[in-house]
py3Dmol code that shows the C-alpha trace and the ligand (Angstrom):
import py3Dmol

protein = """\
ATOM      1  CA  UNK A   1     199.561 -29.673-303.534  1.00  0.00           C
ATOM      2  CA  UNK A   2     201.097 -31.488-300.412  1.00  0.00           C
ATOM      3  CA  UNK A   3     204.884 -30.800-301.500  1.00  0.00           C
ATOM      4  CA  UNK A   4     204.320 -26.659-302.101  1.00  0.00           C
ATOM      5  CA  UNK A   5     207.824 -25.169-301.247  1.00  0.00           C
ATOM      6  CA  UNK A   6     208.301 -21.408-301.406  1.00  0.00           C
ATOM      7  CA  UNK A   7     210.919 -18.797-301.563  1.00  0.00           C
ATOM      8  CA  UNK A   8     210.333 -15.573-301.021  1.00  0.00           C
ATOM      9  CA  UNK A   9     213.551 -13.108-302.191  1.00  0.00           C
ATOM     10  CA  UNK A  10     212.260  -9.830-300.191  1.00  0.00           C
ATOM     11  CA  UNK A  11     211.049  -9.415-297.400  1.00  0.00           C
ATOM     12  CA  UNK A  12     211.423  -6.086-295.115  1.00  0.00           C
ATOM     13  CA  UNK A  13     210.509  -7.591-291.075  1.00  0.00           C
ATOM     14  CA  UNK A  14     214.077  -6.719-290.002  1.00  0.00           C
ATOM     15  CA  UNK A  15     213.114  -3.658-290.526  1.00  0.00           C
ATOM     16  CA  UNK A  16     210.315  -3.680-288.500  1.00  0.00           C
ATOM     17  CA  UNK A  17     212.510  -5.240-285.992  1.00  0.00           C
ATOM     18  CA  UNK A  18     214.835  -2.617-285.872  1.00  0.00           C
ATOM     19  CA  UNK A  19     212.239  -0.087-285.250  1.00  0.00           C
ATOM     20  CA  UNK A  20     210.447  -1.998-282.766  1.00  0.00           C
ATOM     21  CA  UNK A  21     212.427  -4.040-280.596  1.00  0.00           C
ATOM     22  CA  UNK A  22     209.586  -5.584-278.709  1.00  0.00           C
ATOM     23  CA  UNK A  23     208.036  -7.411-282.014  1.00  0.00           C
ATOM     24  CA  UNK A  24     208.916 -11.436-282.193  1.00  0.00           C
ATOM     25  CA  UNK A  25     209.243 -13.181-285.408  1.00  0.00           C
ATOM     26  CA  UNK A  26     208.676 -16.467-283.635  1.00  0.00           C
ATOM     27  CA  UNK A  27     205.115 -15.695-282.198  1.00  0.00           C
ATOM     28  CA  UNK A  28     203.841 -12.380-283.108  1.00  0.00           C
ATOM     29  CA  UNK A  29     200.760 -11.373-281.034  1.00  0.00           C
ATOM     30  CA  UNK A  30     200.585  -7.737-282.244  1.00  0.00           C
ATOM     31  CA  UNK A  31     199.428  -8.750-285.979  1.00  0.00           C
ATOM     32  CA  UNK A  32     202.052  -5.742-286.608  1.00  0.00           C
ATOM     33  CA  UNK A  33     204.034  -8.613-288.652  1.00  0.00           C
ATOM     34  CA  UNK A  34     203.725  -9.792-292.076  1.00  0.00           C
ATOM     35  CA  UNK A  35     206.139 -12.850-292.152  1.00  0.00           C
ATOM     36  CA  UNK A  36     206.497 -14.473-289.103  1.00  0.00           C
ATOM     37  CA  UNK A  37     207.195 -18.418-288.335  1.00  0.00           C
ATOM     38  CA  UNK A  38     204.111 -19.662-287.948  1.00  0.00           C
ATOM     39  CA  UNK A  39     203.350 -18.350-291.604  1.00  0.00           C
ATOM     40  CA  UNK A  40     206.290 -19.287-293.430  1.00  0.00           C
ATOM     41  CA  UNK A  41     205.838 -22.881-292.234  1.00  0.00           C
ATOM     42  CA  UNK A  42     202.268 -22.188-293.864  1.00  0.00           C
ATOM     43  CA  UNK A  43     203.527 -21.019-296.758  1.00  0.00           C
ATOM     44  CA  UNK A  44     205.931 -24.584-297.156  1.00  0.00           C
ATOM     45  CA  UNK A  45     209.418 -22.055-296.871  1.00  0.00           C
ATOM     46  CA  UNK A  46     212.852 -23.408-297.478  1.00  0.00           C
ATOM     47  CA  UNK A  47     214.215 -19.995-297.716  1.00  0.00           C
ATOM     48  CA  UNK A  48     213.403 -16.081-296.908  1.00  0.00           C
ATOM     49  CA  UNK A  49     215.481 -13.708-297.946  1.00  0.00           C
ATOM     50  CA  UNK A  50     216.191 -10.617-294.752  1.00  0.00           C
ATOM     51  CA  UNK A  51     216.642  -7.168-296.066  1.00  0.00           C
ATOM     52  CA  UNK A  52     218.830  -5.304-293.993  1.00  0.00           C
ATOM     53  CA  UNK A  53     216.666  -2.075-294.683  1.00  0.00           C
ATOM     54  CA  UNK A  54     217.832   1.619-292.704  1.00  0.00           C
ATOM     55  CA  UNK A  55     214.968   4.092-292.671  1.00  0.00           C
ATOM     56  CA  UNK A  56     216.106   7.665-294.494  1.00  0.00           C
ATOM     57  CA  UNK A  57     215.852   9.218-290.753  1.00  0.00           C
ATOM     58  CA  UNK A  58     218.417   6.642-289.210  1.00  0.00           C
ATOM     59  CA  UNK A  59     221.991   7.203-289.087  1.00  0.00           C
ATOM     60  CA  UNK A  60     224.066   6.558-292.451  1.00  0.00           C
ATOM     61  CA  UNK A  61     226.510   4.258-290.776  1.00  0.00           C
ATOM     62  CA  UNK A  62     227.327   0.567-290.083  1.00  0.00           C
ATOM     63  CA  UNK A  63     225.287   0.958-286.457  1.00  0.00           C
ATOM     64  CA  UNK A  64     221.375   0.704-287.600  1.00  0.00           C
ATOM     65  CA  UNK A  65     223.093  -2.153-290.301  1.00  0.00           C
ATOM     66  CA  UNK A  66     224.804  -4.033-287.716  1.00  0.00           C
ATOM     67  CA  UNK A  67     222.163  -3.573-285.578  1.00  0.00           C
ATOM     68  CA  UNK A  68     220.049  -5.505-287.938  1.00  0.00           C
ATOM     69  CA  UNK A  69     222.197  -8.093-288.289  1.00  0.00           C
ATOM     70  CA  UNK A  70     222.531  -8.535-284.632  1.00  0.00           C
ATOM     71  CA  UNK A  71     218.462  -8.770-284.535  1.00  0.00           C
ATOM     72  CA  UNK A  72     218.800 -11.273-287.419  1.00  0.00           C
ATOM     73  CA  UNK A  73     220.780 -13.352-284.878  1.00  0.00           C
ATOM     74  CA  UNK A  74     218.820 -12.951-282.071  1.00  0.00           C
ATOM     75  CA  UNK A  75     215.348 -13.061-283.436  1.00  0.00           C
ATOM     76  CA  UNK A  76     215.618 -15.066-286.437  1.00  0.00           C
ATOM     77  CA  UNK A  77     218.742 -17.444-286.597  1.00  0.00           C
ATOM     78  CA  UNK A  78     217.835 -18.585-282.862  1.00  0.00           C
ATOM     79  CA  UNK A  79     214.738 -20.218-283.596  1.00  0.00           C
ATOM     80  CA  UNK A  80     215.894 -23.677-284.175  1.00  0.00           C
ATOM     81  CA  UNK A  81     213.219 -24.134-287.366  1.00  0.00           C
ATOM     82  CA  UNK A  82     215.894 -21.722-289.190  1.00  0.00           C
ATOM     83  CA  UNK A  83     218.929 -22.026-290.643  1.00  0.00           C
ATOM     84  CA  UNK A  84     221.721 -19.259-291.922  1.00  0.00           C
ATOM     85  CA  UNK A  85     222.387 -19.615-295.734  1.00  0.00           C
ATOM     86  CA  UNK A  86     225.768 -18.386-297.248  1.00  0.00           C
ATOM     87  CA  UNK A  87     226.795 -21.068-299.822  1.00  0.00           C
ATOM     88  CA  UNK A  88     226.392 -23.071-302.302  1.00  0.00           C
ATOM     89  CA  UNK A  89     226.259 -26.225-299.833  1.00  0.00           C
ATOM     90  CA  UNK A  90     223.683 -24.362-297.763  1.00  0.00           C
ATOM     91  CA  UNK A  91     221.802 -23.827-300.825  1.00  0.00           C
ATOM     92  CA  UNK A  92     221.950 -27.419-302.154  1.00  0.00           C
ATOM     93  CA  UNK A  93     220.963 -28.943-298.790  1.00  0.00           C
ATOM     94  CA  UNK A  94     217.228 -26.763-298.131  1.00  0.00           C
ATOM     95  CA  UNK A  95     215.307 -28.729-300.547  1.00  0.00           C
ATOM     96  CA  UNK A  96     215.585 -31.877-298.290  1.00  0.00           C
ATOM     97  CA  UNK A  97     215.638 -30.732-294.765  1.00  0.00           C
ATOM     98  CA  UNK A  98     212.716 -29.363-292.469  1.00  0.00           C
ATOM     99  CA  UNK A  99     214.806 -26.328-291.326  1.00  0.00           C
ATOM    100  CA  UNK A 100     213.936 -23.174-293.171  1.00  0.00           C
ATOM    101  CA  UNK A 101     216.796 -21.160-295.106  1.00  0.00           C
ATOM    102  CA  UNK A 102     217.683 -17.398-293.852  1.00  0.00           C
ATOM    103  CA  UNK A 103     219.377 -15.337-296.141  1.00  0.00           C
ATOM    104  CA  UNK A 104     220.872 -11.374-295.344  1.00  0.00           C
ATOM    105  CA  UNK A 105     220.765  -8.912-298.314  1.00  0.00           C
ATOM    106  CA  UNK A 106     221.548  -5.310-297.774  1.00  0.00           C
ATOM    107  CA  UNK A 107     219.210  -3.052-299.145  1.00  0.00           C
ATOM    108  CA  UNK A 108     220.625   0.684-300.066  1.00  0.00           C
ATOM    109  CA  UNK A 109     224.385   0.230-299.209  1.00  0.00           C
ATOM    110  CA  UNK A 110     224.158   4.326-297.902  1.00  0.00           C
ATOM    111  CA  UNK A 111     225.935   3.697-294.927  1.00  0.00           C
ATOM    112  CA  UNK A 112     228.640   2.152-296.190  1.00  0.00           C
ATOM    113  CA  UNK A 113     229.834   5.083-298.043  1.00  0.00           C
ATOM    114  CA  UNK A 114     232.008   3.395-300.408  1.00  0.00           C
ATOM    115  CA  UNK A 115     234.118   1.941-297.794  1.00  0.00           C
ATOM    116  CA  UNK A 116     235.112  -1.545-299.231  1.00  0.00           C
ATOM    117  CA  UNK A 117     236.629  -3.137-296.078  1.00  0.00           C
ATOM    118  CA  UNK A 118     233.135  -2.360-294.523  1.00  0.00           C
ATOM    119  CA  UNK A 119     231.207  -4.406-297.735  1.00  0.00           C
ATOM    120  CA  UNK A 120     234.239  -7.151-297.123  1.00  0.00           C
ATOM    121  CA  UNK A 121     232.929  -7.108-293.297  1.00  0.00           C
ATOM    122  CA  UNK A 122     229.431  -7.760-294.121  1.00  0.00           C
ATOM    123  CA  UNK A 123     230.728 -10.622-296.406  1.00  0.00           C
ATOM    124  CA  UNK A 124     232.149 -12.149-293.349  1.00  0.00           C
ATOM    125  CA  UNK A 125     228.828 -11.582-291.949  1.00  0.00           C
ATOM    126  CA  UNK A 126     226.940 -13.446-294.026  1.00  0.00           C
ATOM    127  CA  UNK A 127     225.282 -11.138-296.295  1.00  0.00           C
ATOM    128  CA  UNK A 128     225.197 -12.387-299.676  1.00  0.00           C
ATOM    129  CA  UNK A 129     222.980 -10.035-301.605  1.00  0.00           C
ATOM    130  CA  UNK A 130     223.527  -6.262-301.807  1.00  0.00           C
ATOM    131  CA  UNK A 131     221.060  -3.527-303.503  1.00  0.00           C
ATOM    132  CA  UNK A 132     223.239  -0.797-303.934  1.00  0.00           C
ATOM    133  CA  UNK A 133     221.210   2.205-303.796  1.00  0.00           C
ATOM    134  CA  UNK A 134     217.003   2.239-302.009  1.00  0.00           C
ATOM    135  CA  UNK A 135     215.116   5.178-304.562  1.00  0.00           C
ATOM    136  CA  UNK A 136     217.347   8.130-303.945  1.00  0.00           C
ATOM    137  CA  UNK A 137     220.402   8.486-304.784  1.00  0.00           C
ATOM    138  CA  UNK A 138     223.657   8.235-302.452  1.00  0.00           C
ATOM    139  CA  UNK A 139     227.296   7.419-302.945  1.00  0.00           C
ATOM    140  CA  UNK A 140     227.435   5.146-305.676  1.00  0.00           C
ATOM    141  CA  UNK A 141     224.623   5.629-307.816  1.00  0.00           C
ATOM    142  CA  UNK A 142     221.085   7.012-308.469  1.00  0.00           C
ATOM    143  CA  UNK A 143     218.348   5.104-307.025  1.00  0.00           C
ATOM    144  CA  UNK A 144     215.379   5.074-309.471  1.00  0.00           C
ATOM    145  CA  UNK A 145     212.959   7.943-307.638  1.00  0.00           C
ATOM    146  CA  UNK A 146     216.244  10.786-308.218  1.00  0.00           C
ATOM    147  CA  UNK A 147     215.105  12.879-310.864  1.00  0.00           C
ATOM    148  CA  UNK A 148     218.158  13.457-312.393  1.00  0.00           C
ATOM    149  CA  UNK A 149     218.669   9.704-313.075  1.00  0.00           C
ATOM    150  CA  UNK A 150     222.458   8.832-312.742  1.00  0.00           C
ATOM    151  CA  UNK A 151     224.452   5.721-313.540  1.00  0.00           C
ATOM    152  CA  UNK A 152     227.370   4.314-311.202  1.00  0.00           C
ATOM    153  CA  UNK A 153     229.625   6.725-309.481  1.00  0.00           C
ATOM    154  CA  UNK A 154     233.734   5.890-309.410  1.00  0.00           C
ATOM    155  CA  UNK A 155     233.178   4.509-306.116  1.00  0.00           C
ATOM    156  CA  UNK A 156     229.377   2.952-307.001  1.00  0.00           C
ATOM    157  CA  UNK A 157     232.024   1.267-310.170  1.00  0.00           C
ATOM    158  CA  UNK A 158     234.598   0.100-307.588  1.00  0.00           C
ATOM    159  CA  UNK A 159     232.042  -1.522-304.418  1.00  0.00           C
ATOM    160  CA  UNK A 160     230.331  -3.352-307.620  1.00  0.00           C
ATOM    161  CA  UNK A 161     233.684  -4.894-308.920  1.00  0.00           C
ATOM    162  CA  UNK A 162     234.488  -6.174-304.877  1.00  0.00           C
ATOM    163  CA  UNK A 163     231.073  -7.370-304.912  1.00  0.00           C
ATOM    164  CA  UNK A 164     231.924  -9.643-307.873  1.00  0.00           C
ATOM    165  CA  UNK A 165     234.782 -10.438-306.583  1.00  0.00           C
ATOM    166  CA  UNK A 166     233.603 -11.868-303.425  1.00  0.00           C
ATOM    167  CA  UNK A 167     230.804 -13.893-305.042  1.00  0.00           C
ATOM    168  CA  UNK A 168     227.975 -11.144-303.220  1.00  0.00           C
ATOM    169  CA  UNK A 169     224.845 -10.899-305.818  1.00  0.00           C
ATOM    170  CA  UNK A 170     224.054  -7.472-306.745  1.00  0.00           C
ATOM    171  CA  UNK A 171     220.347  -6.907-306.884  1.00  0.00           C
ATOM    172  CA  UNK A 172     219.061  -4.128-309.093  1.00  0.00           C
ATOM    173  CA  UNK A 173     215.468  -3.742-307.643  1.00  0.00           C
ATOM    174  CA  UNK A 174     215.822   0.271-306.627  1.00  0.00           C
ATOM    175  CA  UNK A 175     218.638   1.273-309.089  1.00  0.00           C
ATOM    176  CA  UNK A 176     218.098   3.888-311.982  1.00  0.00           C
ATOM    177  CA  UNK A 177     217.715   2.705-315.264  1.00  0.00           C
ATOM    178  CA  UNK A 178     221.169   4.141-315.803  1.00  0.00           C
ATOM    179  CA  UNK A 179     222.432   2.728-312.728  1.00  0.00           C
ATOM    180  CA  UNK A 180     221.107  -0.965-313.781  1.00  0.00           C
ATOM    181  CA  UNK A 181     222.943  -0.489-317.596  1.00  0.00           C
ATOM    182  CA  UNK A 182     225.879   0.666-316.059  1.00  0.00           C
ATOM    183  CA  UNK A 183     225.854  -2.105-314.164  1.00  0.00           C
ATOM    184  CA  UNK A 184     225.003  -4.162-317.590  1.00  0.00           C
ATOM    185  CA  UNK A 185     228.205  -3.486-318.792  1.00  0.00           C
ATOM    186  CA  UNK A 186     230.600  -5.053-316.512  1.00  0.00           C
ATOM    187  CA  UNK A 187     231.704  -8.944-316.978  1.00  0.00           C
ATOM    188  CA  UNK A 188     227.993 -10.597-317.748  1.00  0.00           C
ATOM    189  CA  UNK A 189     227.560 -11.099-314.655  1.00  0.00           C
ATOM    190  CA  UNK A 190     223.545 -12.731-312.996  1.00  0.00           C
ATOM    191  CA  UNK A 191     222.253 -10.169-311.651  1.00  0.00           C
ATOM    192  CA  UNK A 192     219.257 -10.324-309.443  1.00  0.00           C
ATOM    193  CA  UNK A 193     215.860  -8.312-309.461  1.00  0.00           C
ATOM    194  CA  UNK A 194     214.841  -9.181-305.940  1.00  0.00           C
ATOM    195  CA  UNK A 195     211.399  -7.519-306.089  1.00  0.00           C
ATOM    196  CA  UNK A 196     210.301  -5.994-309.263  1.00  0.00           C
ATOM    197  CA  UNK A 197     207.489  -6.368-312.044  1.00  0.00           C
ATOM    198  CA  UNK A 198     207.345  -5.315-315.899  1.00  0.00           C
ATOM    199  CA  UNK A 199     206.946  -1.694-316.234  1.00  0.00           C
ATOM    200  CA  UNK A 200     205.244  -2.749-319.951  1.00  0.00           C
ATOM    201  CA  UNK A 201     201.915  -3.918-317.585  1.00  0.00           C
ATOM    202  CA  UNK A 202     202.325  -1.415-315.150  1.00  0.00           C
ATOM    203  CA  UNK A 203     204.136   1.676-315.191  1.00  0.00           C
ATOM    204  CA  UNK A 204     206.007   2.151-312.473  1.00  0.00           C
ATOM    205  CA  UNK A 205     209.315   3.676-312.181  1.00  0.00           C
ATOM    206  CA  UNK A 206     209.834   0.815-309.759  1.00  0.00           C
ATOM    207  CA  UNK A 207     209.540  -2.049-312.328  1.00  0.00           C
ATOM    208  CA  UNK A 208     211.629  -3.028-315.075  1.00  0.00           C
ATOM    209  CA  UNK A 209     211.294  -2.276-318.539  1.00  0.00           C
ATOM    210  CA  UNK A 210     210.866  -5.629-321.396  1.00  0.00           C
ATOM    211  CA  UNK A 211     214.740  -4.732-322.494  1.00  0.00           C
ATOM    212  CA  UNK A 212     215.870  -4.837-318.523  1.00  0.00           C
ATOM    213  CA  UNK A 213     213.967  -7.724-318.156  1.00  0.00           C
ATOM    214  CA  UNK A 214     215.727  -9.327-321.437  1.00  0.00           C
ATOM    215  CA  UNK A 215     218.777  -8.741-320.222  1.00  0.00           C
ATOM    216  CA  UNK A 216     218.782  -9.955-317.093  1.00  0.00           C
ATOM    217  CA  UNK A 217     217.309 -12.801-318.284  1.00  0.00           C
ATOM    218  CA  UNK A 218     220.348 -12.949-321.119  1.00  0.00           C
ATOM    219  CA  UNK A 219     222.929 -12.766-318.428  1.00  0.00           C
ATOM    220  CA  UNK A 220     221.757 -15.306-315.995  1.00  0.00           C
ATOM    221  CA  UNK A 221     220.059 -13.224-313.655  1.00  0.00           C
ATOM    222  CA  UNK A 222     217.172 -14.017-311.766  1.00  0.00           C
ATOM    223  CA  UNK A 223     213.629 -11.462-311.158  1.00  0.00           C
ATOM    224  CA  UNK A 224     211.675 -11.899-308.297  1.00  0.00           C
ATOM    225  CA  UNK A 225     207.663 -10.990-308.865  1.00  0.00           C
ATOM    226  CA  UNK A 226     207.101  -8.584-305.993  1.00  0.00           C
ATOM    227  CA  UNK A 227     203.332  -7.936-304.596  1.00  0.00           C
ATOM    228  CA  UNK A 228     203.834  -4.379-304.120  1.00  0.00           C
ATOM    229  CA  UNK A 229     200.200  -3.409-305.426  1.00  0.00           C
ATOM    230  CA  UNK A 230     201.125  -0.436-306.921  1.00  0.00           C
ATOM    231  CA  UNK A 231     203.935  -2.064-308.867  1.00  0.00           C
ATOM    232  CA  UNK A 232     201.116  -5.073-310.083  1.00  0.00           C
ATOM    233  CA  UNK A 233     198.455  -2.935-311.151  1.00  0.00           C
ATOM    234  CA  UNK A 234     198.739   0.936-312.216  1.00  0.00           C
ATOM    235  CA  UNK A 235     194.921   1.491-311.227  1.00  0.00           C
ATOM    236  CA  UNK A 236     192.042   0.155-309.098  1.00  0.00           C
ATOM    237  CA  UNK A 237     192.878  -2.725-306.930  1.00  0.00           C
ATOM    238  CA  UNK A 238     195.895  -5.487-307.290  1.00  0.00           C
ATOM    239  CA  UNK A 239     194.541  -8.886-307.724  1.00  0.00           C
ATOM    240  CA  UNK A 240     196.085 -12.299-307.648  1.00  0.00           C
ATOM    241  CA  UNK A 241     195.202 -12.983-311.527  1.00  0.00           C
ATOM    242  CA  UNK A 242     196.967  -9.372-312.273  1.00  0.00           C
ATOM    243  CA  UNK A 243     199.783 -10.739-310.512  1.00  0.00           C
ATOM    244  CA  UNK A 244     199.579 -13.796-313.043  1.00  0.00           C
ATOM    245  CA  UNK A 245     199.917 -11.153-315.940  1.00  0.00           C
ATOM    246  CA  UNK A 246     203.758 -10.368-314.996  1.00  0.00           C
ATOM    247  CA  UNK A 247     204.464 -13.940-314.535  1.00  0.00           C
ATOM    248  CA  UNK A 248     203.066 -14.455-318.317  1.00  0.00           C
ATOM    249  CA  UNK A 249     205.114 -11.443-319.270  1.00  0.00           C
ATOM    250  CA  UNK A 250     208.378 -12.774-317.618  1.00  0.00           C
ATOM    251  CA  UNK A 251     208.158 -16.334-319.407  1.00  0.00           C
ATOM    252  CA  UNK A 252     207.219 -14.547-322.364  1.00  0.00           C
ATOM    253  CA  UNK A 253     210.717 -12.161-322.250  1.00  0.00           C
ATOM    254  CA  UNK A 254     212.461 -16.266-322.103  1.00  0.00           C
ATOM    255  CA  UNK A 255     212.399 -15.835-318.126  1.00  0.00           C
ATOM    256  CA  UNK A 256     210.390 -18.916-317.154  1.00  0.00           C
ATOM    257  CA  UNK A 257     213.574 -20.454-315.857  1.00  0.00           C
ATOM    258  CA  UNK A 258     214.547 -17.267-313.959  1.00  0.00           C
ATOM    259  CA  UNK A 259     211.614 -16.354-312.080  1.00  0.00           C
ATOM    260  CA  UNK A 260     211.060 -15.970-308.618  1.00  0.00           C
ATOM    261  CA  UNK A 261     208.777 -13.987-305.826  1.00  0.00           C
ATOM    262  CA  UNK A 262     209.975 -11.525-303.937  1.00  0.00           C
ATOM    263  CA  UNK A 263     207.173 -10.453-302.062  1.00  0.00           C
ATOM    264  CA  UNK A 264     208.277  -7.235-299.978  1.00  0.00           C
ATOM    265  CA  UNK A 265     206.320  -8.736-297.160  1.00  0.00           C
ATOM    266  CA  UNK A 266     206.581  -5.899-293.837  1.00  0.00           C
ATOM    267  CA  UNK A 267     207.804  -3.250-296.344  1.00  0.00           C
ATOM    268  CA  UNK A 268     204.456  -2.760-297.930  1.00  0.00           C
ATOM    269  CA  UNK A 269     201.257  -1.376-296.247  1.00  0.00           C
ATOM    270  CA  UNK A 270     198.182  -1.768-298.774  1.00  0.00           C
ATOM    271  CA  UNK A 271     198.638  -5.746-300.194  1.00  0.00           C
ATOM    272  CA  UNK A 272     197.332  -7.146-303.540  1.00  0.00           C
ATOM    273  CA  UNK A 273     194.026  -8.790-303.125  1.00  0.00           C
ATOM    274  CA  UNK A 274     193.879 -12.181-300.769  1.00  0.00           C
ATOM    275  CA  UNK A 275     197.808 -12.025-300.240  1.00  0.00           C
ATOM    276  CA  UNK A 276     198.558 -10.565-296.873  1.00  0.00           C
ATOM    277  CA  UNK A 277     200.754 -12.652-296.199  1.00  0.00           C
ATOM    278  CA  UNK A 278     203.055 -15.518-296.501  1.00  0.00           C
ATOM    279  CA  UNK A 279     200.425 -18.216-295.321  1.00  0.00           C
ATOM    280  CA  UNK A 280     198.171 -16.744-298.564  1.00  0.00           C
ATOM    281  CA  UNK A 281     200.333 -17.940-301.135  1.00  0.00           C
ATOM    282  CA  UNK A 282     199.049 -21.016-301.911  1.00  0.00           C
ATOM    283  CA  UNK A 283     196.174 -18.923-303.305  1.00  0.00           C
ATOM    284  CA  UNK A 284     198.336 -17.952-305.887  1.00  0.00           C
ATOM    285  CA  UNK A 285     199.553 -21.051-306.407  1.00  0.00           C
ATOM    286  CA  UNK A 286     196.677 -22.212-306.960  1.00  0.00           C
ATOM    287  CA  UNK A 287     195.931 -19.837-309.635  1.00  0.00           C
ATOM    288  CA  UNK A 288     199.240 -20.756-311.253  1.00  0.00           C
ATOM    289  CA  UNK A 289     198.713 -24.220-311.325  1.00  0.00           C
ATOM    290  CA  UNK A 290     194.847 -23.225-313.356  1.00  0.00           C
ATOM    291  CA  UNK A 291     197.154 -21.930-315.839  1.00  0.00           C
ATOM    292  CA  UNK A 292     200.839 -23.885-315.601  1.00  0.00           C
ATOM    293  CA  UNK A 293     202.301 -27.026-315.033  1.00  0.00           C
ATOM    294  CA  UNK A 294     202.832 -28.229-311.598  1.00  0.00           C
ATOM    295  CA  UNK A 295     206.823 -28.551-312.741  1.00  0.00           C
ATOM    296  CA  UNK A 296     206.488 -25.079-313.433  1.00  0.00           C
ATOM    297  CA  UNK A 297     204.858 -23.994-310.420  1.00  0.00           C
ATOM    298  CA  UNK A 298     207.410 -25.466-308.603  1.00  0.00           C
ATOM    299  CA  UNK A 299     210.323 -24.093-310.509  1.00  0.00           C
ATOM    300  CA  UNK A 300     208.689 -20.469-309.787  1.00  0.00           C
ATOM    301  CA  UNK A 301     208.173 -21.195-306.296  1.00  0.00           C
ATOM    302  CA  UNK A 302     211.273 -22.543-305.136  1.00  0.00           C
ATOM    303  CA  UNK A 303     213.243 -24.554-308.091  1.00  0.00           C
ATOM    304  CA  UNK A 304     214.167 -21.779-310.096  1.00  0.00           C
ATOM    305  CA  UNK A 305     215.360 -19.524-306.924  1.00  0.00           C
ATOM    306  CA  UNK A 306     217.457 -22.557-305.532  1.00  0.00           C
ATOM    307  CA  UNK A 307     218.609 -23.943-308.626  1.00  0.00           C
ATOM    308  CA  UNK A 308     220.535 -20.484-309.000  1.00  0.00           C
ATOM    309  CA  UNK A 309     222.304 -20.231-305.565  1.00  0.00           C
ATOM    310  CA  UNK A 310     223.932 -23.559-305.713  1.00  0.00           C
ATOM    311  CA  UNK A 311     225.056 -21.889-308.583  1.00  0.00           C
ATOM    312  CA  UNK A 312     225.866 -18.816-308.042  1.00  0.00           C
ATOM    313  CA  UNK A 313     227.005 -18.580-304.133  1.00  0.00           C
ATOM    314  CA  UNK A 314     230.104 -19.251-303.274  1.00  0.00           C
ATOM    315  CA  UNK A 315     231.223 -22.767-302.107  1.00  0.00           C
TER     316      UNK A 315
END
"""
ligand_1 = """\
1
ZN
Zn 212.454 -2.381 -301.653
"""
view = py3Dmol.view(width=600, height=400)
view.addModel(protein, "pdb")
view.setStyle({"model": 0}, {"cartoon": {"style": "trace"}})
view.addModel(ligand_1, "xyz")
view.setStyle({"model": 1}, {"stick": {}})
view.zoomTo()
view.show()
């Protein structure tokens, strides 16, 4: 299809930044890099989503986050084929412009440690998407690999109702199942599942179950088809078609308007079958359009994903 546009809602190469401080996004000659420029052009991109992701080792503190962000400045806003998303306008305008949008999310809000003028600060930054909690647990909730499974704490209750009021989009991809109803219960508010599957195909603690799914799809939200290949297929190797089988499952739960990828590009190491990377996925676009619409594909690939942040972003 000449016109393929992509999205992609998770991706981890800040990260890999971070650790290595030698590694370019622009040109990467190590092959240590999953997304890089060269491949998201491939790939069609009018936006990536940047996890600002601190290893467990690091420092619980603003440092390795601002530290990120500085790197997302320096390595990834300065290329002049990108383009820093934080609103609605920004949003609106990708679909008909050659630059590629770069959005920040926070991934495990840990170092924060509840502090709300520090989330306010990050707003100012430009970070637009927050994940609360990465598997464990820390300040404000359970993160869906802590045994004892907890919801929200007090302060987990109070950095959620700043997030809502500041027009950030909380993404429930590592909470608890507690955690996420918890979260359920405020305002209906969209909420996003930046990079998870249905736990009813494979069962992963990792991926939601069909009532998580249902009601993120009832209250707006948005879920992002990650290619984590343990979270696509429970046994024997991940394939493109058995990532096909949570797209089914998604439009099935009423979520054909509300799905998205979010590929966890540079935070996974093994990779579903024939997508390595972001200049593979018009391999499984081309499955999708064997089985879908090319509307459709579209809407999954980048319509559905946009359409939402002109919404939902602030102005
Ligand atoms: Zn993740």
């Amino acid at each position: 299809m000449p016109n393929f546009r992509s999205v992609d809602f998770h991706c981890d190469v800040l990260w890999k930044l971070l650790e290595d401080r030698s590694l370019s996004f622009e040109q990467d000659h190590t092959g240590k890099l999953d997304v890089t420029l060269p491949r998201l052009r491939q790939a069609g991109a009018v936006l990536q989503t940047f996890a600002i992701y601190v290893p467990e080792r690091m420092e619980k503190s603003m440092v390795p986050i601002l530290h990120s962000i500085d790197l997302f400045h320096r390595k990834i806003l300065s290329v002049p084929d990108m383009t820093f998303v934080r609103s609605s306008a920004d949003a609106a305008r990708l679909m008909n412009r050659s630059k590629i949008g770069a959005m920040l999310s926070l991934e495990g809000a840990d170092g924060l440690h509840g502090d709300l003028a520090m989330l306010r600060i990050l707003f100012l930054l430009g970070v637009r998407v927050v994940g609360l909690t990465w598997n464990h647990a820390n300040w404000g909730a359970d993160g869906v690999m802590e045994p004892r499974g907890g919801g929200l704490t007090k302060k987990g209750r109070a950095f959620v109702e700043e997030c809502d009021r500041l027009g950030i989009l909380l993404d429930v991809s590592h909470l608890s199942d507690r955690a996420f109803w918890d979260l359920a219960q405020f305002a209906p508010r969209p909420r996003i599942a930046s990079h998870s599957n249905a736990r009813s195909l494979c069962a992963h603690p990792r991926n939601l179950a069909d009532d998580q799914i249902a009601a993120l799809i009832q209250q707006g939200g948005m879920i992002g088809v990650t290619f984590v290949p343990q979270f696509v297929k429970a046994i024997g190797e991940s394939e493109i078609a058995d990532v096909l089988r949570h797209v089914e499952k998604i439009c099935e739960l009423g979520g054909e308007k509300q799905l998205m990828f979010g590929s966890d590009f540079d935070g996974i190491e093994s990779y579903v079958r024939n997508l390595n990377h972001p200049g593979e996925l018009h391999k499984l676009q081309n499955a999708l359009l064997a089985r879908y619409s090319e509307e459709m594909v579209g809407r999954f690939f980048a319509g559905n994903a946009l359409q939402f942040l002109v919404k939902h972003l602030p102005g």
